[in-house]
DRENPA-3360 file (N, C-alpha, C; in nm, 2 decimals, always signed):
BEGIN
1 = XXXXXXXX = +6.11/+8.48/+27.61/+6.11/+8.57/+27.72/+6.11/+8.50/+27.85 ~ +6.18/+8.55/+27.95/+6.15/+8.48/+28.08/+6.04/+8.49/+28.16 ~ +6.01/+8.38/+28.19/+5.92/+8.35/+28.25/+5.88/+8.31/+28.39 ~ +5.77/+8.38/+28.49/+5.78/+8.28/+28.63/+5.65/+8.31/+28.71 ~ +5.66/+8.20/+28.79/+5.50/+8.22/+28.86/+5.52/+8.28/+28.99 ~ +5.39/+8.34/+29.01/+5.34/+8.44/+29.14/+5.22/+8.42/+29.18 ~ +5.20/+8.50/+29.26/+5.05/+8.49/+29.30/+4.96/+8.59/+29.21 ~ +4.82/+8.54/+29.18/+4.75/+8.70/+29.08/+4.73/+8.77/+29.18;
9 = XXXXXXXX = +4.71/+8.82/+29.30/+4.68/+8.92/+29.39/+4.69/+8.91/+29.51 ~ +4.63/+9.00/+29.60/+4.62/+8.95/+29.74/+4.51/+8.83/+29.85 ~ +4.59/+8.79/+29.92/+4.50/+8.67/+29.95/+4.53/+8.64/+30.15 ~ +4.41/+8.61/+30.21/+4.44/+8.60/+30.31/+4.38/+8.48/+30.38 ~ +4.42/+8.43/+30.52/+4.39/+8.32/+30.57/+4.37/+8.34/+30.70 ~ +4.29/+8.24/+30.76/+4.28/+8.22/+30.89/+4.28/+8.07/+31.01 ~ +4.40/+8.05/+31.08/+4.41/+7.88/+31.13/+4.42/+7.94/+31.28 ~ +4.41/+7.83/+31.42/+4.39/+7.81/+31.45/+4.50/+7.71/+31.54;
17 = XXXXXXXX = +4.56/+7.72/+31.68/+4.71/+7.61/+31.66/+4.69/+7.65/+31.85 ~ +4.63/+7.49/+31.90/+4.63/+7.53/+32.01/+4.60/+7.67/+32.10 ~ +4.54/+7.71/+32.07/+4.47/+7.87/+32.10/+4.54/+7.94/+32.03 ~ +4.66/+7.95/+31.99/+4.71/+8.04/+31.88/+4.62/+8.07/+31.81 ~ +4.60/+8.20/+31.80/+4.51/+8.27/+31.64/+4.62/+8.32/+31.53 ~ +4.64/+8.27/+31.42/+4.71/+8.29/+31.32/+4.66/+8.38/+31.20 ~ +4.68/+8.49/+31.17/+4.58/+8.56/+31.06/+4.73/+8.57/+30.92 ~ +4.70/+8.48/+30.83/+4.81/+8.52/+30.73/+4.76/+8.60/+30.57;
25 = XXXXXXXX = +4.83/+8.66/+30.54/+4.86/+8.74/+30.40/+4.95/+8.73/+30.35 ~ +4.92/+8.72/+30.20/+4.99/+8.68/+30.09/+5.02/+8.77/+30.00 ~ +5.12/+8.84/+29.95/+5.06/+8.93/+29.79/+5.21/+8.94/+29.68 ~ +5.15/+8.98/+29.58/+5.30/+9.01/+29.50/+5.33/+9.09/+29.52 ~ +5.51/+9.10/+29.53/+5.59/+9.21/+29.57/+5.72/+9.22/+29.44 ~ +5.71/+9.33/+29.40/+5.82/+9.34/+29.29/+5.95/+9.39/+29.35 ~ +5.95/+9.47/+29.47/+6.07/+9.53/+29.53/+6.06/+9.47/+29.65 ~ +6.15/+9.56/+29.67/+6.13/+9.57/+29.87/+6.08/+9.64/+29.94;
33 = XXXXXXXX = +6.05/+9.79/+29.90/+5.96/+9.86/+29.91/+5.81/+9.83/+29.93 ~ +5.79/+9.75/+29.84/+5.67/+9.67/+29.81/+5.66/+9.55/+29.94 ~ +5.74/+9.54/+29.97/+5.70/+9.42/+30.05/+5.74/+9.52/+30.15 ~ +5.76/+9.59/+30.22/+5.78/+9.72/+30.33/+5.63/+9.76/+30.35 ~ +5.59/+9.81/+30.27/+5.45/+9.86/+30.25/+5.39/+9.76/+30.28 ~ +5.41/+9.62/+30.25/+5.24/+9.56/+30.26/+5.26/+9.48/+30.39 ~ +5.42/+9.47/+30.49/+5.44/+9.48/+30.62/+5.34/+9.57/+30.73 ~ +5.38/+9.68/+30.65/+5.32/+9.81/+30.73/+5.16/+9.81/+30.76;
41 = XXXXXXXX = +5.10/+9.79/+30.62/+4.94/+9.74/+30.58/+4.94/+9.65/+30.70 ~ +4.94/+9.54/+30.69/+4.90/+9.39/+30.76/+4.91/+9.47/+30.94 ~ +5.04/+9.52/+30.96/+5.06/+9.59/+31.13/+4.96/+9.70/+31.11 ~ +4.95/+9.75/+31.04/+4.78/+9.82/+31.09/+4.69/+9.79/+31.11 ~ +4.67/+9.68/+31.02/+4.51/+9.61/+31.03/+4.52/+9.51/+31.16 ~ +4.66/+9.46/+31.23/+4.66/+9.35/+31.33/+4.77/+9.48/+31.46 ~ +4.70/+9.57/+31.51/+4.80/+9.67/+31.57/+4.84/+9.64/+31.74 ~ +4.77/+9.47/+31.75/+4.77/+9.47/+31.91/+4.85/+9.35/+31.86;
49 = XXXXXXXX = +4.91/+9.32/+31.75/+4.95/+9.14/+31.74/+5.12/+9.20/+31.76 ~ +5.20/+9.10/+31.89/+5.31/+9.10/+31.91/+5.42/+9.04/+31.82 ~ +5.36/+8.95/+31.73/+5.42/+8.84/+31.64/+5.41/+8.91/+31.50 ~ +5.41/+8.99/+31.44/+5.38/+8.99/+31.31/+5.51/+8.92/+31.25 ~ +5.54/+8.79/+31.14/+5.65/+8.76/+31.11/+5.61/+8.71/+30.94 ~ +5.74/+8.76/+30.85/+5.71/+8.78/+30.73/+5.82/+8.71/+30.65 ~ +5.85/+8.63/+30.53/+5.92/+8.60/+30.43/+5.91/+8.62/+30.33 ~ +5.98/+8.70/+30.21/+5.95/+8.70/+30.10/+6.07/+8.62/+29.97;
57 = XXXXXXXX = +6.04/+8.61/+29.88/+6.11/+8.59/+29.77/+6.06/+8.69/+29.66 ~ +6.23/+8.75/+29.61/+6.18/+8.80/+29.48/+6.30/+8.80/+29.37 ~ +6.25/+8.76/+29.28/+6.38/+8.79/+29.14/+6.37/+8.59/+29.12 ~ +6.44/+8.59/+29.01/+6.48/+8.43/+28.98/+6.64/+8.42/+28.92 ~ +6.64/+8.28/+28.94/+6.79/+8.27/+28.89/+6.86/+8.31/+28.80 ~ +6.80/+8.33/+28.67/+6.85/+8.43/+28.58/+6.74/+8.55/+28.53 ~ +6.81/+8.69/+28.56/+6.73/+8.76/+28.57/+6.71/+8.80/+28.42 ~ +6.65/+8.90/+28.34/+6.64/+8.93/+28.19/+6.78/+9.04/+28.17;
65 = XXXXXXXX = +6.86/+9.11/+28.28/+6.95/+9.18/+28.27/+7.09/+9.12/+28.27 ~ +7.06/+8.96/+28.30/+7.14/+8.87/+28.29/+7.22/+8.85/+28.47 ~ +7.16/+8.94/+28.52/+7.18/+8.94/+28.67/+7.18/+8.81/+28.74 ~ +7.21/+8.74/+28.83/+7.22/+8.60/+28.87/+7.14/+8.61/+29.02 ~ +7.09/+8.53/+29.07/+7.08/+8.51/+29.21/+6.91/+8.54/+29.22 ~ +6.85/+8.55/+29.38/+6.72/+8.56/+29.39/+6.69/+8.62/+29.53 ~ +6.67/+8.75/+29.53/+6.64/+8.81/+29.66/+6.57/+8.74/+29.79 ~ +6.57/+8.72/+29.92/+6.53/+8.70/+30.02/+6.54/+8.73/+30.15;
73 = XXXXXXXX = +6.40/+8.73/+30.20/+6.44/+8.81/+30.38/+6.32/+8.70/+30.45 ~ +6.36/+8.69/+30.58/+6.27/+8.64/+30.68/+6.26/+8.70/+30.83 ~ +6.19/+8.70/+30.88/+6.20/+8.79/+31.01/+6.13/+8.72/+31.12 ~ +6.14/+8.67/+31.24/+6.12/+8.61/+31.33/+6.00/+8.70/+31.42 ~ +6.01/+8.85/+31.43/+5.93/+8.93/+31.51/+5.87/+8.92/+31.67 ~ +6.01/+8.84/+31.71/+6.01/+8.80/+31.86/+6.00/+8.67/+31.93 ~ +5.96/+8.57/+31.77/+5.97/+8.44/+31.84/+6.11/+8.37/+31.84 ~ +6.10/+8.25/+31.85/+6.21/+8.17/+31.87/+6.29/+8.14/+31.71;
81 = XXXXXXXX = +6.42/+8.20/+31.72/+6.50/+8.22/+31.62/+6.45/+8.09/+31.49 ~ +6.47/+8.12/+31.37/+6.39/+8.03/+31.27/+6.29/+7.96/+31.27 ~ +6.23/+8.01/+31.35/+6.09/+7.90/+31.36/+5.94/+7.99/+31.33 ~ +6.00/+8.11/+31.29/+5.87/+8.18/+31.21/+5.91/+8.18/+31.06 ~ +6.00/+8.26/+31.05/+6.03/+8.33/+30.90/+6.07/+8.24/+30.83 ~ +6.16/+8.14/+30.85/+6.19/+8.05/+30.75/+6.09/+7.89/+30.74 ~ +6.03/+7.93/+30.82/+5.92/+7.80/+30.79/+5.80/+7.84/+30.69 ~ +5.77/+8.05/+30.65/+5.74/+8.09/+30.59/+5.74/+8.08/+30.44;
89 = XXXXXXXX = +5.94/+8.09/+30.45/+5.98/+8.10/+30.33/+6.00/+7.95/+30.26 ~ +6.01/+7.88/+30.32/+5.99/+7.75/+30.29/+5.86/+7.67/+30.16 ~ +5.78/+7.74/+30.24/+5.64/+7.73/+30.18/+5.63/+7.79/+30.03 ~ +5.68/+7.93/+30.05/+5.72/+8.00/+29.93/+5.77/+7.90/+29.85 ~ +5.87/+7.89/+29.89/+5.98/+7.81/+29.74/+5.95/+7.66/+29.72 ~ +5.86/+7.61/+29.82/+5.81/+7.49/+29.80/+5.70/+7.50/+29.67 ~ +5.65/+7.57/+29.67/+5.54/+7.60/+29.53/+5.62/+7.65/+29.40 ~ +5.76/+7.68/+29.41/+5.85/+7.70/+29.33/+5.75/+7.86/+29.24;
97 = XXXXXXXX = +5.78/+7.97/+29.33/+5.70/+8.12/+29.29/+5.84/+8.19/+29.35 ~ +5.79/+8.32/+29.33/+5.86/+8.41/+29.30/+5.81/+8.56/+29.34 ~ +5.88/+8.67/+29.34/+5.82/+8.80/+29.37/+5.68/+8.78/+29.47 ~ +5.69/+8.72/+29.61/+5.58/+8.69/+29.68/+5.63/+8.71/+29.81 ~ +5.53/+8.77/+29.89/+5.54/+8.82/+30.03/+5.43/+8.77/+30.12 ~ +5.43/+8.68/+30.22/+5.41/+8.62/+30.32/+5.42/+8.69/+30.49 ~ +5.30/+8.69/+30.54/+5.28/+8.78/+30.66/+5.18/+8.73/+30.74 ~ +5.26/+8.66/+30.82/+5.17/+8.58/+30.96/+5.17/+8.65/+31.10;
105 = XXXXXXXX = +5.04/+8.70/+31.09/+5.05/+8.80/+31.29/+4.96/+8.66/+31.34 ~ +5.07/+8.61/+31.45/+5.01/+8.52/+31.58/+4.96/+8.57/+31.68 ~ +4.86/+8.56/+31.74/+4.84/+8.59/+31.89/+4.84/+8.49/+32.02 ~ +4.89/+8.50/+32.09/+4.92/+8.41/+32.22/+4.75/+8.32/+32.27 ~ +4.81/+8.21/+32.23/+4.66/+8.12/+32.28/+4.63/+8.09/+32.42 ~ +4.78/+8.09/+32.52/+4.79/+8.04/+32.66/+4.85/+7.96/+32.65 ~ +4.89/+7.85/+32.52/+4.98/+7.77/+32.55/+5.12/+7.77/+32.44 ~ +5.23/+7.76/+32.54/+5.34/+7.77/+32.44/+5.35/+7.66/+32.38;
113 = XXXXXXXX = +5.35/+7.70/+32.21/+5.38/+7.59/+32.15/+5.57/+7.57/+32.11 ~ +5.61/+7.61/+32.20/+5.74/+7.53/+32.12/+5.82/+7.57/+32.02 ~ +5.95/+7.54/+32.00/+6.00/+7.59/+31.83/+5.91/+7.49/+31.72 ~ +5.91/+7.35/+31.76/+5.83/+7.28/+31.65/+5.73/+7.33/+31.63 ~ +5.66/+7.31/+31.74/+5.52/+7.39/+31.75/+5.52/+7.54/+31.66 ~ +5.53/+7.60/+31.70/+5.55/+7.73/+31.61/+5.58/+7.72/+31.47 ~ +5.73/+7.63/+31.43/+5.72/+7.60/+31.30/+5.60/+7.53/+31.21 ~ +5.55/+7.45/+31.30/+5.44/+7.38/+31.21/+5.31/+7.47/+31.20;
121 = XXXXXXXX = +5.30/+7.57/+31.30/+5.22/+7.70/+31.30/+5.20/+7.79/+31.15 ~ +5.36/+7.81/+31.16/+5.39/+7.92/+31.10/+5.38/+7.86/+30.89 ~ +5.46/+7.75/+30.91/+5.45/+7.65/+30.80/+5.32/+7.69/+30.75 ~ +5.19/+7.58/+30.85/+5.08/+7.55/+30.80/+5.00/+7.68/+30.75 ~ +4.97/+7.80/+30.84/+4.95/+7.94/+30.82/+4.97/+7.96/+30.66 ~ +5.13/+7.97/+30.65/+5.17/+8.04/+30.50/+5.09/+7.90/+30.38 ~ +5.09/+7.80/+30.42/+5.07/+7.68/+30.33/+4.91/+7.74/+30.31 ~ +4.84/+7.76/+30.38/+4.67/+7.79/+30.37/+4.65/+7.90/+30.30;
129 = XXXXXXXX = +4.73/+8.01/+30.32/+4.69/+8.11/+30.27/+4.76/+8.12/+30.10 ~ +4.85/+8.02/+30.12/+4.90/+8.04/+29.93/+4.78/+7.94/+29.88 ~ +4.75/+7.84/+29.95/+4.62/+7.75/+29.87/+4.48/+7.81/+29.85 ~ +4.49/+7.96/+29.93/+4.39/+8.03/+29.90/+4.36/+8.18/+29.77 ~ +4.53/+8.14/+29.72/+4.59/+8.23/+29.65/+4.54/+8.17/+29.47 ~ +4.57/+8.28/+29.38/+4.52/+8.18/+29.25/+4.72/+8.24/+29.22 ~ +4.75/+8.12/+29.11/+4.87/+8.16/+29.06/+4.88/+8.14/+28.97 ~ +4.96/+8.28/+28.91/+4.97/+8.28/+28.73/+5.11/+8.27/+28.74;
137 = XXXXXXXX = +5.15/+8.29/+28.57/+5.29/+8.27/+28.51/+5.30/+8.43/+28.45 ~ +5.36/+8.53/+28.47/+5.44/+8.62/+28.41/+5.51/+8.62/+28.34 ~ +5.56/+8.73/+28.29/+5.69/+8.76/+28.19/+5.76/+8.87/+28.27 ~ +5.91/+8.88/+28.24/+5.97/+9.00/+28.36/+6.01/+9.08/+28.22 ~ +5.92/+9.21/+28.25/+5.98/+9.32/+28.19/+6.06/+9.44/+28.27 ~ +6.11/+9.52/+28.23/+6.21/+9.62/+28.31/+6.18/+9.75/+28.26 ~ +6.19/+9.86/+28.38/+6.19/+9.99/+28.32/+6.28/+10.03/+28.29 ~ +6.32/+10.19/+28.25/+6.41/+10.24/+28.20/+6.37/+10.38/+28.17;
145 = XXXXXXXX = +6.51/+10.46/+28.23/+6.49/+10.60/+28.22/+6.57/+10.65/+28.08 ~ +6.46/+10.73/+28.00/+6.61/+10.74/+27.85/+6.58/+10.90/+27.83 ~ +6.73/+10.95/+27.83/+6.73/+11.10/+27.83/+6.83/+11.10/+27.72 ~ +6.76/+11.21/+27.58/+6.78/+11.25/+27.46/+6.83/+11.43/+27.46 ~ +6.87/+11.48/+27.43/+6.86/+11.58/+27.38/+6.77/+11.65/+27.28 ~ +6.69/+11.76/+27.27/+6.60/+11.82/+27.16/+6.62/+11.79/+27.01 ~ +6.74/+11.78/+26.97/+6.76/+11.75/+26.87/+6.85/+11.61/+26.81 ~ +6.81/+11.51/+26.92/+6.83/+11.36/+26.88/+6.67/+11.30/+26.91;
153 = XXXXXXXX = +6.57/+11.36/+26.90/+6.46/+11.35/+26.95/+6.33/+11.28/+26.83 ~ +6.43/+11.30/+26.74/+6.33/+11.20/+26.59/+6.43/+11.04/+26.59 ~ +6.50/+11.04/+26.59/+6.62/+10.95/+26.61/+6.59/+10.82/+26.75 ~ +6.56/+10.91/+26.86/+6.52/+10.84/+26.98/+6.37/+10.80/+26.94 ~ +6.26/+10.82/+26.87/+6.16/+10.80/+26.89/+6.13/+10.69/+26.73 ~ +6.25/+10.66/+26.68/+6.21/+10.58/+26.59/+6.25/+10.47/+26.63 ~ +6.34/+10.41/+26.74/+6.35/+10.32/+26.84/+6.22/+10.30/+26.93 ~ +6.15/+10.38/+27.02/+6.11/+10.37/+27.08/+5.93/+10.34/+27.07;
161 = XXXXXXXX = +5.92/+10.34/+26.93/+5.81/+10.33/+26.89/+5.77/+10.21/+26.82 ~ +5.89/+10.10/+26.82/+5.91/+9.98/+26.79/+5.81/+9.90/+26.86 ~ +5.82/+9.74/+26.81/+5.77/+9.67/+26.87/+5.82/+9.61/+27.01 ~ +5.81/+9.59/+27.11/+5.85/+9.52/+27.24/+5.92/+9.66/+27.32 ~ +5.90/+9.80/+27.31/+5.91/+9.89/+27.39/+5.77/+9.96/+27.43 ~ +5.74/+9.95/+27.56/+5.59/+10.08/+27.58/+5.66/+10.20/+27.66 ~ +5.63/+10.30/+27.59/+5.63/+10.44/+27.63/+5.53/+10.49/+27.80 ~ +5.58/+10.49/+27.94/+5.46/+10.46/+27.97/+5.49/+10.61/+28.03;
169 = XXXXXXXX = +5.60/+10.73/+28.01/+5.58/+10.85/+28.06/+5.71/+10.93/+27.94 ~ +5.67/+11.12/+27.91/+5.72/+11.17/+27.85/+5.73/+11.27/+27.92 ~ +5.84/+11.33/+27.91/+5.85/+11.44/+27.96/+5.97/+11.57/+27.91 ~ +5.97/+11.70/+27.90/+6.08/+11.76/+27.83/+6.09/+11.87/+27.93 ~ +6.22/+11.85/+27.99/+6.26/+12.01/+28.04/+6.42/+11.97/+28.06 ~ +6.49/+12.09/+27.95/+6.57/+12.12/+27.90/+6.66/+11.96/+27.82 ~ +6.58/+11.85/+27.84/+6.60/+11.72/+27.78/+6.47/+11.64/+27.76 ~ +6.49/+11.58/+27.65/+6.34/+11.49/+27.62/+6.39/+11.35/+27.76;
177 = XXXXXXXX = +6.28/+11.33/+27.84/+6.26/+11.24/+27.94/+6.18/+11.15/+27.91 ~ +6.23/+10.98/+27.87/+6.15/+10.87/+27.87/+6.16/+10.78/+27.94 ~ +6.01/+10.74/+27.98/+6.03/+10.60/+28.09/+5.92/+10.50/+28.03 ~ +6.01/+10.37/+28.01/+5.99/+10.28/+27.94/+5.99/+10.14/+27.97 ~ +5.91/+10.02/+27.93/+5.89/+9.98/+27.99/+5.94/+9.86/+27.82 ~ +6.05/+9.77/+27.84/+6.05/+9.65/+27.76/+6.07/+9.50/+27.81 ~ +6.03/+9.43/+27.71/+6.04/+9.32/+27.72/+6.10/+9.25/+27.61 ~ +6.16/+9.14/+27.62/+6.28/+9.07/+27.57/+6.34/+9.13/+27.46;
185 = XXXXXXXX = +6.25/+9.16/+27.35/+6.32/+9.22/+27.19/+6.36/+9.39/+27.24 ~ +6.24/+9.42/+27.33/+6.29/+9.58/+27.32/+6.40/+9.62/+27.41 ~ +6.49/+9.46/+27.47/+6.60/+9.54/+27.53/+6.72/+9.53/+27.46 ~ +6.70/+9.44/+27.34/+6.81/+9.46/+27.19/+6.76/+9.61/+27.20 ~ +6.69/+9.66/+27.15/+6.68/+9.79/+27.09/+6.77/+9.91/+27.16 ~ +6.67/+9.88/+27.31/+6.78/+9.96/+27.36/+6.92/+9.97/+27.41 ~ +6.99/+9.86/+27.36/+7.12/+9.81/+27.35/+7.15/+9.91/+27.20 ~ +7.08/+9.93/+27.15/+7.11/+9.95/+27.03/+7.13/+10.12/+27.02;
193 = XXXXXXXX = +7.01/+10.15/+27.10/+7.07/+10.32/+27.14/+7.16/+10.35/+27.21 ~ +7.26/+10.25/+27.27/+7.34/+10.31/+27.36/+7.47/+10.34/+27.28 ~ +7.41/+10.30/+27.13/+7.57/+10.31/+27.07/+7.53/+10.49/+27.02 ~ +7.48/+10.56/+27.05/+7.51/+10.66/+27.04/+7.54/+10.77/+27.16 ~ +7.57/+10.86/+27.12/+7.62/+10.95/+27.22/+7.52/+11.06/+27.25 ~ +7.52/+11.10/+27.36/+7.45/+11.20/+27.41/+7.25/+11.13/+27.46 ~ +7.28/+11.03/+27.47/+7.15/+10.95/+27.45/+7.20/+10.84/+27.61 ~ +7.18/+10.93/+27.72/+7.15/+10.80/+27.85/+7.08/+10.72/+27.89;
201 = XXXXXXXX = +7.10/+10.60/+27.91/+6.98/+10.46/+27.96/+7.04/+10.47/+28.09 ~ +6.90/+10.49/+28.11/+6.93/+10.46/+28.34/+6.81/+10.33/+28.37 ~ +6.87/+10.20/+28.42/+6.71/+10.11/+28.45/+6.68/+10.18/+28.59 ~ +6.51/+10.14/+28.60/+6.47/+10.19/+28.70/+6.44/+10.02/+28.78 ~ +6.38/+9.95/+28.70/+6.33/+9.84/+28.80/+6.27/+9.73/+28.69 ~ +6.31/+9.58/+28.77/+6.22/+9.51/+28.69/+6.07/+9.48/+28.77 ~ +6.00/+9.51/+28.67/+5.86/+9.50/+28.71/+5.78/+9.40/+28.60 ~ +5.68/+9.37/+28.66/+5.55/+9.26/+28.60/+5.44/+9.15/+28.67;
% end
């Protein structure tokens, strides 16, 4: 099964850069949503800071849906073009991690530090707060929406009750509704139900 490392939770930091006050956060992000949300979090808790500036990484080079490539954003938040967000993301992929969201709010010390200045700010900030982080290794499992009809409903559930599929919601109105959660063997399986008819797989997301 595929495998990749993240951070186990949330983690935050505090430096210091020529009167700059730097406050950084760290956490796992499975979407973008997720990393939206914990943007929004951080600008609440810092609601006077002009600078809030963030990078994330998520997904890896080969995904479990056989999807290719690896999601990324960085955001400057009013400083000098690349010299917040990508000195952020840098740090990220320098630890070689994954599904991780980084969030540095600066506040003005009196003295301008500069594009270097800033990058080495912005760098050192994300660098502290991932060494403040613990990191594990994952497995990437994926959800999935699977809609049966009432009467392919013994048929769907003698797949579903296999090994490497969790059932993690049920529901029936006017169709049996399952949302499911596999990993590596249980997405043979449901490869395997799609050779029937009347039996839809919709993925929802990979998550872990």
């Amino acid at each position: 099964m595929l495998q990749y490392r993240t951070i186990a939770s949330k983690s935050d930091g505090f430096l210091k850069d020529r009167g700059s006050k730097l406050h950084a956060y760290a956490a796992h992000s499975v979407t973008e949503d997720d990393a939206k949300a914990f943007v929004n979090e951080v600008q609440l808790q810092q609601p006077k800071c002009r600078h809030v500036c963030f990078a994330y990484r998520m997904g890896t080079d080969e995904q479990p849906d056989g999807k290719q490539g690896r999601l990324f954003r960085t955001y400057d938040a009013g400083e000098l073009s690349g010299s917040a967000g990508q000195p952020i993301l840098n740090r990220i992929d320098g630890r070689d991690i994954t599904n991780v969201i980084i969030v540095v709010a600066r506040y003005f010390g009196g003295t301008k530090l500069g594009f270097s200045g800033l990058v080495r700010a912005y760098r050192d900030a994300a660098g502290h707060v991932l060494e403040r982080a613990a990191l594990v290794t994952r497995k990437w499992r994926e959800q999935y929406l699977v809609r049966c009809p009432f009467d392919s409903i013994d048929q769907v559930m003698n797949f579903l009750s296999r090994d490497g599929v969790t059932i993690l919601e049920q529901q029936f109105y006017n169709k049996w509704m399952f949302r499911v959660e596999v990993g590596e063997h249980g997405q043979s399986l449901l490869n395997d139900l799609k050779r029937f008819s009347r039996i839809s797989i919709e993925p929802l997301s990979i998550n872990s």
